[in-house]
N, C-alpha and C positions, 0 to 999 in steps of 0.2 A: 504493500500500500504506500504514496505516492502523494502527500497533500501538500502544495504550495502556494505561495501567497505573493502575491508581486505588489510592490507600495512602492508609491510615489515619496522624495524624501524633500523635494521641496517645495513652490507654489504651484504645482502641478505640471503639465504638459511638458512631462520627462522621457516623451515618447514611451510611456508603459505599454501603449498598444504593440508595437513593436517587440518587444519583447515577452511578450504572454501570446502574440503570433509564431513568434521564432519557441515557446516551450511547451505550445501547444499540441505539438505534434507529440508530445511525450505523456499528454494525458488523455482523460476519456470524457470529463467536464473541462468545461470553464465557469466561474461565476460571477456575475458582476453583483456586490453585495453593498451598494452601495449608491447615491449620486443621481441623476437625470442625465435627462436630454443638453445640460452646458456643460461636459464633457465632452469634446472631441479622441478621438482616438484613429492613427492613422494608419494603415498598415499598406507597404509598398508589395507589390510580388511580382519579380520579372515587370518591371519598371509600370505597373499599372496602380493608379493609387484607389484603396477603398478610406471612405470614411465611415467611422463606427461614432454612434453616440450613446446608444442604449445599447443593443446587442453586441456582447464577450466579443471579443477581435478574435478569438480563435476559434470562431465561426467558420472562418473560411481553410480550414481543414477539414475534407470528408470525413462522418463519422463523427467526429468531435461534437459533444452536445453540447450547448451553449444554452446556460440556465440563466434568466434576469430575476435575480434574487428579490427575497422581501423588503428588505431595506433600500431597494431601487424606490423613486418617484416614479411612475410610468406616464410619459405622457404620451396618449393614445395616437393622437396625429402627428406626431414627429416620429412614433416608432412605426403606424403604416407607411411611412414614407420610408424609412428607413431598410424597412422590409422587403421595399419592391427593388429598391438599389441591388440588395445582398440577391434576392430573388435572381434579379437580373443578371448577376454576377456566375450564375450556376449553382448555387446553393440551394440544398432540398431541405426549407427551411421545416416543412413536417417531420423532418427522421431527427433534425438537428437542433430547432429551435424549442423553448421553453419560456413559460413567463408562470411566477410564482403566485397561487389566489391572493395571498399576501401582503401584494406589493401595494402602494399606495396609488392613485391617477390623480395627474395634474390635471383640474379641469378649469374651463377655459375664464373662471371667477378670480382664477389663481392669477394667471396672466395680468388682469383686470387689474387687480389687486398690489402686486408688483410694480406696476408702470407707475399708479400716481403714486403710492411709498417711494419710489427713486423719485419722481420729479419734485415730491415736494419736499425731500431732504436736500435737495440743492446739491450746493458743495459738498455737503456731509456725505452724500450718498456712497454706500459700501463700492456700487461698481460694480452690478449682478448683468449677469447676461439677458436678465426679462423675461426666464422662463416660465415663470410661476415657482421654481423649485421652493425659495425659502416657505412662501404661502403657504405651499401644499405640506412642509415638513412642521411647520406651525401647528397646522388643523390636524395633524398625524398626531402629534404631542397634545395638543390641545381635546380630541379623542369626541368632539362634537359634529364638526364640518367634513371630516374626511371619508371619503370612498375609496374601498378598494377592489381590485381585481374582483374579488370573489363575488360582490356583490352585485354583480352586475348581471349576473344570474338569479339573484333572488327580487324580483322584480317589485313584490308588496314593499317587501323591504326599503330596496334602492327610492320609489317614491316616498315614501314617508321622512326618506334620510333627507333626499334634496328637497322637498316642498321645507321644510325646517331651514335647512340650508340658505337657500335662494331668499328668504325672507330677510336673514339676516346681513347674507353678503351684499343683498341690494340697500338695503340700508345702509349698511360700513360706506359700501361706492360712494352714494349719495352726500352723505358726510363730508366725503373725502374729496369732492368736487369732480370725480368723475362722472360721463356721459353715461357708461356703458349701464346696459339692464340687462338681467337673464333671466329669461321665463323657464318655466316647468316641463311643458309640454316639448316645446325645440329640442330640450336637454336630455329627455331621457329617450325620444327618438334617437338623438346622437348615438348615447347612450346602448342601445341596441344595435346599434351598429357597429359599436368598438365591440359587442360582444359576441358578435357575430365572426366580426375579424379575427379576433384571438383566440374565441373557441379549441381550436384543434391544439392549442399551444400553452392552454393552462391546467396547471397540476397545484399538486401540494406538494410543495419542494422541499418542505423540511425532510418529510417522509422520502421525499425522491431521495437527498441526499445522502441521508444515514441508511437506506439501504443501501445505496452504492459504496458505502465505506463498508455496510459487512461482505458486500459481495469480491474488496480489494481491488476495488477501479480507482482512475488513480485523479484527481482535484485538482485544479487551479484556481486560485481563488485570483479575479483583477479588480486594483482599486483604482477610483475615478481619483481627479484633482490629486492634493499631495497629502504630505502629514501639516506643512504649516497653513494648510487649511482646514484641518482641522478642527471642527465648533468648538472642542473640550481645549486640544492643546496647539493650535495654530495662532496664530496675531490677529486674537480677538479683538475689535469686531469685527476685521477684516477678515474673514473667513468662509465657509463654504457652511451649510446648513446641517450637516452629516458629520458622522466620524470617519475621515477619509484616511485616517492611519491605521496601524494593525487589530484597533481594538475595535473596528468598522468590521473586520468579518463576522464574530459571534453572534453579534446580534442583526447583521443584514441578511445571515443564511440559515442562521439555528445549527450551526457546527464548533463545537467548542474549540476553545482557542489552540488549548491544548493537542488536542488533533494536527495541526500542522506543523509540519517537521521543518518544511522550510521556507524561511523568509527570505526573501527579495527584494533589496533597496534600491532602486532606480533613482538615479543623479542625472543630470548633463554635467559635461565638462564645463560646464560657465552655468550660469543662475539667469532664471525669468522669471515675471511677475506677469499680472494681467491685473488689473484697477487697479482701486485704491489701496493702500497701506504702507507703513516702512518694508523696507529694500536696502539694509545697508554698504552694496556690494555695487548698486545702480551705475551704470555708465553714460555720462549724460555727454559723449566724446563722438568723434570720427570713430574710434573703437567701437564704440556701445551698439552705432551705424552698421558698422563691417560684419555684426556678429548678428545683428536681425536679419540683414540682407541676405548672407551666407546661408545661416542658418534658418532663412523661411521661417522668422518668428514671427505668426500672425497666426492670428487663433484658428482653430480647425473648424469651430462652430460660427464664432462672430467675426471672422477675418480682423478685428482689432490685433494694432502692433503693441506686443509684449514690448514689456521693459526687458532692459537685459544688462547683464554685468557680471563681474568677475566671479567666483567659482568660492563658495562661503562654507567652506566647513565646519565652523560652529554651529549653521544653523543644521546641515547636513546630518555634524556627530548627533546633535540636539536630537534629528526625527531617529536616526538610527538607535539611538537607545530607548525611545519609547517604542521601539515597534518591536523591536530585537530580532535585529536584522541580524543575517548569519553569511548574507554573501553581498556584493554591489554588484550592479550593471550599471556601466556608462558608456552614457548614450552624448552623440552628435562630436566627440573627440574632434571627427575631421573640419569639424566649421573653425576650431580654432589654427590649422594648418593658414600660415604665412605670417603670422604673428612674432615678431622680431620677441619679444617678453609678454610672460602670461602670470596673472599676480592670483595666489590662493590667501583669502579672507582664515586668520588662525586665532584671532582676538578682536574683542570691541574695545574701544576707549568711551567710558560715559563718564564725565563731570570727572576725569582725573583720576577714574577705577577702570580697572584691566577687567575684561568680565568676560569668561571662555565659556558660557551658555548663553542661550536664549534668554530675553530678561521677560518676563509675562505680560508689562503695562507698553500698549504700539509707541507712545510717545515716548518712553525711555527707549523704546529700538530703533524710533526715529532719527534721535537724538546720538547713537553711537555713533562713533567714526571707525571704520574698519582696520585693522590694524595686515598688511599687506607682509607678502614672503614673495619674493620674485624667484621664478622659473624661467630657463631660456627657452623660447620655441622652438618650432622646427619648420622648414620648407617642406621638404618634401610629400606630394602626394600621399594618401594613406585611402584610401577610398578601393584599392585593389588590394590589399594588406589583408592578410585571413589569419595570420599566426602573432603573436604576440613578437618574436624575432624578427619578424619582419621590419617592428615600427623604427623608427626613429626613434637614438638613444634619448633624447628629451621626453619625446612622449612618453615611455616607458617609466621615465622617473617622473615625471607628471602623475601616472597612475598609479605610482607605489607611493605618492606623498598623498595622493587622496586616501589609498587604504591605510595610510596611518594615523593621518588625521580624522576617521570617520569609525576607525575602529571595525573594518571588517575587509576580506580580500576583496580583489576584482574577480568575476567569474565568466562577465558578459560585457565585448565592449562593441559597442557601434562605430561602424566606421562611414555611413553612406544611409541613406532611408531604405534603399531594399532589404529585403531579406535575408539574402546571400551577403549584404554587407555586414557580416556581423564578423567579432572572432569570441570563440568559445576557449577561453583561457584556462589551462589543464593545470593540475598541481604542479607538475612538472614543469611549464611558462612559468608560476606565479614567481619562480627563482629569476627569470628572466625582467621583472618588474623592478629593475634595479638602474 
């Protein structure tokens, strides 16, 4: 038996999708246990790109079943849509696809709901992608306004939920200076329709999953966003609505923590952000330029340009010991090729104090200055590189200074967005990381 866990260790889009494509071939699930539809996730195969935002990236292995856990927000028309992409793609989304009765649905009050909260925080505003997510994680918590999957079969039920519902969200709108109204009758036609759609694809996934642990098939668990988004331990309030670090599987799949054997840190070689919050690595330069450009940093879901900057291990060690990571994969190495010097973030300075973790209050993270260690680059092309011997002796010691500074080896490093651009670093390499 075979249970693994891929996390993001910084503010997300670590290319996880990428890497739970490339490990996918080695299990029999995937699960996304966590997040909505403002996840992007990208996976390249023989130069063709899919984008994934609700459905497990290791979809696109025949066979491979791909479960959208409880702890998912479902939102029903961004995942039909999503569906006929993978459809399209040769996917037999019947043998492969799943979706959990559990899960929560974003519906369409949530959206509502999100748009004037961002507009009328102004400047404040967190910087949410407008999905509905936090809304719908609110009413999930709050255990009055939310629907899920399952209910959408029980049809007394589902109107009695939303006629209650609808009364209340149209008021909050009204309040709140918004136009929009939503009736009853439109809603649960909708309604019937998503149920229609998903039918063949809903289970009781707790049940699925722990019989497939007695049966010794083998789990991947993939998380959306990173750990410093975190709701519990990210840079509140700038954060994601979810527990998007390791402590996001137990309760998004109903498989105890305990159960997985291994964890999986995903880094990029350099740091990005997307909104608001501190970033104390940010490069506001021609650098900061050369590393979105190279690196296609613009979001997978909202084409927004990510912020982007040097390569921060404090925050990095920081996610890896909450999550208790036991290997790293880094990802996009090659964006940093032609870079004369490359600086790794190993301390903050605040008010005259050396502080080698994450400090919990944004404005005190805002407020650190990054405390820099300069590394020499390298030219040379890496993007045809498959062996750790191959790289360039700079890069090599580039990656041996992240697994010390983060407290765990390399196992997996990206060199190029395909698939095939990967190198799978053997114990034997790891001597090589010098």
């Amino acid at each position: 038996m075979a249970v693994t866990s891929v996390i993001g260790l910084q503010w997300g889009d670590e290319a996880k999708g990428k890497i739970v494509d490339l490990l996918a071939a080695d299990h029999d699930i995937v699960v996304r246990f966590q997040g909505g539809a403002n996840a992007g996730h990208t996976v390249t195969v023989d130069g063709t790109r899919y984008k994934m935002s609700l459905i497990p990236s290791g979809i696109l292995h025949p066979g491979v079943i791909a479960l959208i856990g409880n702890g998912v927000v479902v939102d029903p028309i961004a995942l039909a849509e999503e569906m006929e992409r993978v459809r399209q793609a040769g996917v037999d989304l019947t043998a492969q696809l799943r979706i959990s009765d559990r899960a929560h649905l974003i519906m369409p009050y949530h959206k509502a709901e999100e748009r004037v909260h961002e507009r009328a925080a102004g400047q404040a505003a967190i910087g949410t992608t407008l999905r509905g997510i936090g809304p719908c994680y609110q009413d999930k918590v709050g255990r009055r306004f939310s629907v899920r999957v399952g209910d959408l079969y029980r049809p007394r039920w589902l109107r009695e939920r939303l006629s209650n519902t609808l009364d209340y969200k149209n008021r909050v709108l009204a309040a709140l200076g918004a136009e929009e109204r939503f009736e009853l009758e439109p809603l649960l036609k909708q309604c019937q329709q998503w149920a229609e759609q998903m039918r063949p694809y809903v289970i009781d996934s707790v049940s699925f999953l722990h019989d497939a642990l007695e049966r010794g098939q083998r789990i991947l668990f993939e998380g959306a966003q990173g750990t410093l988004l975190d709701v519990d331990h990210g840079t509140y309030p700038y954060v994601t609505s979810s527990n998007s670090s390791m402590s996001g599987v137990a309760s998004g799949s109903g498989i105890p923590a305990n159960r997985v054997q291994d964890v999986i840190g995903v880094v990029k070689a350099y740091t990005t952000r997307v909104g608001s919050g501190p970033f104390p690595t940010e490069l506001h330069d021609e650098i900061g330029q050369q590393i979105r450009d190279r690196g296609n940093e613009y979001g997978t879901v909202t084409g927004r340009p990510r912020r982007c900057g040097w390569f921060d291990a404090v925050a990095a060690r920081y996610s890896a010991r909450i999550c208790g990571v036991n290997r790293l994969a880094v990802t996009l190495l090659d964006v940093l090729t032609g870079l004369d010097e490359l600086a790794i973030c190993v301390a903050y300075v605040w008010q005259g104090k050396l502080l080698k973790t994450v400090p919990a209050h944004p404005e005190v993270l805002a407020e650190c200055q990054p405390v820099y260690e300069l590394h020499p680059g390298w030219q040379d092309d890496i993007t045809t590189v498959r062996s750790v011997a191959e790289l360039p002796v700079a890069a090599r010691r580039y990656l041996k200074r992240i697994e010390e500074l983060v407290g765990a080896p390399v196992s997996i490093v990206s060199v190029g967005p395909d698939r095939d651009q990967t190198i799978r670093v053997t114990p034997h390499e790891q001597a090589l990381t010098v």
